[in-house]
N, C-alpha and C positions, 0 to 999 in steps of 0.2 A: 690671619684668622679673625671671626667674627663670628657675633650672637649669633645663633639659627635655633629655629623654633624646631620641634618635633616632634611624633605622634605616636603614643605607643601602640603596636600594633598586635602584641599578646604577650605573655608572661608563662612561665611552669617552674616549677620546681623540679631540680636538681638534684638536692639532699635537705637532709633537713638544714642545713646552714648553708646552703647557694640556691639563690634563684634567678634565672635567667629573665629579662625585661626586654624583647625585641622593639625598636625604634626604628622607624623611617623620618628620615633628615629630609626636613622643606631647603637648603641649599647647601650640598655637602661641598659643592665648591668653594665656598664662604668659610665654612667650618674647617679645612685645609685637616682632614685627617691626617696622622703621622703615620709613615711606612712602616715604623718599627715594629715587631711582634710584640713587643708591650705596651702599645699605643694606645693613650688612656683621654678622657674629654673628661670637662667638667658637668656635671648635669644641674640645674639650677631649676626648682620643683614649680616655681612660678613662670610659666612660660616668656614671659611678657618683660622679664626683669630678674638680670644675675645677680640676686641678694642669696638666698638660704641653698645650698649647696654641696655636692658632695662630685670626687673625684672617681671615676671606673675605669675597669680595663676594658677595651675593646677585643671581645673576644671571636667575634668574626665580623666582617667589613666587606659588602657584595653592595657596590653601586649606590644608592640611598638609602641602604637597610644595615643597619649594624645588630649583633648582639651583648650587649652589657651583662654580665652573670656576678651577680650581689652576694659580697659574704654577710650574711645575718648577726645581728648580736643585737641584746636585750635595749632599747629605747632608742634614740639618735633617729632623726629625720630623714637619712637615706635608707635602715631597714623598713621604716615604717612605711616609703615609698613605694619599694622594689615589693611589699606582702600588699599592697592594696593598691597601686595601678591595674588600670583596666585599658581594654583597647579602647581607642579615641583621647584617652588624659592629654595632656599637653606639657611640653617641659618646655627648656633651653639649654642649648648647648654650645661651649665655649671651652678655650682652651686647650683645645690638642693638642698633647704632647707625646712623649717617648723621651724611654732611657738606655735601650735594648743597643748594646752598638760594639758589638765585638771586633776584633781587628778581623781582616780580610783571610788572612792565615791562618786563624782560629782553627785548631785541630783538637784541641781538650777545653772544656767548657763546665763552670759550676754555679746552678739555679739553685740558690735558697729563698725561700718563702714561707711566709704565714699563711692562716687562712684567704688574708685579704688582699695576697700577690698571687692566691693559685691562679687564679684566671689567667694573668700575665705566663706565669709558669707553664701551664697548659698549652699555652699559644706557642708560645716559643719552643718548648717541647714539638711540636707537632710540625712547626714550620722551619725548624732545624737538618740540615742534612745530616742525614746517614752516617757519612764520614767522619761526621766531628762527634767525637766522643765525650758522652755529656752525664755528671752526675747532678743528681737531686736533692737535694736536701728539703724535705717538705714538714712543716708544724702546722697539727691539723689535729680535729677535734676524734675523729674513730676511723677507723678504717672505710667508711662507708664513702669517705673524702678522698681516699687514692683511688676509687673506680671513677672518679673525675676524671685524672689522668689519662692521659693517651698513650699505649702501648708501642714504644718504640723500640727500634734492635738500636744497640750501643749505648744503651742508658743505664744509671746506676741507681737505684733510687736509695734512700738512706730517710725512712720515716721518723719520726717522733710522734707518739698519738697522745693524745693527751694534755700536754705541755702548752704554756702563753697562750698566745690569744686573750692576752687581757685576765685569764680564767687564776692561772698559777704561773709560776716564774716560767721564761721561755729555756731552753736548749741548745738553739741555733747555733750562738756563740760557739759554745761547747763545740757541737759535732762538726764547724769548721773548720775546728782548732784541730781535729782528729783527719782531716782531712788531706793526704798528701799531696801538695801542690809541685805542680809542675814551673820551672821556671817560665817556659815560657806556656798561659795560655789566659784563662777570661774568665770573672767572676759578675754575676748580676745578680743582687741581691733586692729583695719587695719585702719590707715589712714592718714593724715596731721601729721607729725612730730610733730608741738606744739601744737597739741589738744593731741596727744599722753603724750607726757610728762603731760600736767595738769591732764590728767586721772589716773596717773600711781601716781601723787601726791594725788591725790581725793583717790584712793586705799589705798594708805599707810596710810593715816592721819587717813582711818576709822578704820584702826587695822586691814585692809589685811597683810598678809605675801607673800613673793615672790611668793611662790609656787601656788597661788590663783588667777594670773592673768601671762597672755603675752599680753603685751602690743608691738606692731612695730610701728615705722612710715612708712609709704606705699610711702610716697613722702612728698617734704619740700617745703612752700611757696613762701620762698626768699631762693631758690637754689643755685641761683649763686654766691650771696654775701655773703653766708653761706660756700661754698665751696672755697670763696676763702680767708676767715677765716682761715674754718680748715685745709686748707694746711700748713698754718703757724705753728700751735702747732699740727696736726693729731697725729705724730708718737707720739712725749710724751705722749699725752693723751689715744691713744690706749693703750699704755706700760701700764697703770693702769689699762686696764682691761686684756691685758695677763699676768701680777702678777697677778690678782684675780686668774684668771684660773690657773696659778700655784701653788698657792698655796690652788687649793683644794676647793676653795668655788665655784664652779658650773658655770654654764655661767650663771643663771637669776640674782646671787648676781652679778657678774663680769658685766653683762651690767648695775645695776643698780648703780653701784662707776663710770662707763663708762659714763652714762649718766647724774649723777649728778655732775662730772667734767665738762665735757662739759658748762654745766648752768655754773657752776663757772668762766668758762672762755669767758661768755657771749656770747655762742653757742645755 
């Protein structure tokens, strides 16, 4: 994958908290989009140079046109993009990635999300077969954020309105904990860093194996003082997880010694 320039080609409004930002990619070959339905780039606002930056989901992917749809919140460099791009602006775009990777046999399936994983949720929702039977767990600001959603048969949705988003304590945790899990099936979880880690513990402790869940965090509560934490110990502690990778055990084992160092060093 590599830098590639991009042009926005129009923008609308969603809700009031998502706005969609249509882009056509100058070399989507370069740019190596990810197949996964929650295939996300980085957008970097300076065309020319990946400095100030923020990460999205790719919510539809047709040849050299993508759509990006932005969860809003008060200040930070990516809402104030996604409300005041106009067709013709110029960005850059790096980093495609994906986390979306259920086993093959996947017959039961559980989406939890913040505001700023529905897109991913959305996607995945919509690009989901039929047959696999899929609950939602969605934290979002009013009801006006599930008509986002895409209407599927075999889904379950299970709302919280109100709740995190940075606003008041999240839920999440909670209503996955109410959640009866099937031994065998798939969790992919988008959102708050430390709701992520407690779900990713709630998985293991039930006798999930790695392979059965992708857990991200989509964004971190206390950012700042989190970041300027891990500047102090980053490179060591990443070193534990490019050993994992070397030697062989996968990247979901390799972020999971990654992310429970982290805890250990009270990250």
């Amino acid at each position: 994958m590599s830098f590639s320039p991009a042009t926005v080609i129009e923008t609308i409004p969603l809700s009031p908290w998502l706005r969609r930002v249509s882009l056509r990619i100058e070399d989507p070959g370069a740019l190596a989009l990810a197949p996964g339905a929650d295939a996300a780039v980085g957008v970097y606002f300076d065309a020319q140079s990946p400095d100030e930056g923020r990460t999205y989901s790719v919510r539809r992917h047709d040849g050299d046109e993508i759509d990006l749809d932005v969860a809003l919140h008060p200040g930070g460099p990516g809402s104030r993009w996604a409300q005041t791009a106009t067709p013709g602006d110029r960005v850059g775009l790096n980093y495609a990635r994906a986390w979306y990777r259920p086993p093959p046999e996947t017959m039961w399936q559980l989406l939890v999300a913040d505001l700023a994983g529905l897109p991913a949720a959305a996607r995945i929702m919509a690009e989901t077969p039929v047959a696999v039977a899929t609950t939602v767990v969605v934290e979002v600001v009013d009801h006006r954020d599930l008509d986002y959603l895409p209407v599927r048969p075999g889904v379950t949705l299970v709302p919280t309105l109100g709740t995190g988003n940075g606003v008041v304590p999240s839920r999440l945790v909670d209503l996955v904990g109410q959640i009866d899990l099937p031994a065998e099936g798939y969790c992919w979880f988008a959102g708050e860093a430390g709701a992520s880690r407690a779900v990713r513990k709630y998985l293991r402790g039930h006798g999930w194996t790695v392979d059965q869940y992708d857990v991200a965090g989509y964004w971190r509560m206390d950012s700042t003082d989190w970041d300027a934490k891990f500047a102090a110990v980053g490179d060591e502690l990443f070193g534990i997880y490019q050993r994992a990778i070397a030697d062989g055990k996968g990247d979901r084992v390799a972020l999971e010694e990654f992310e429970d160092a982290l805890e250990e060093a009270g990250l």
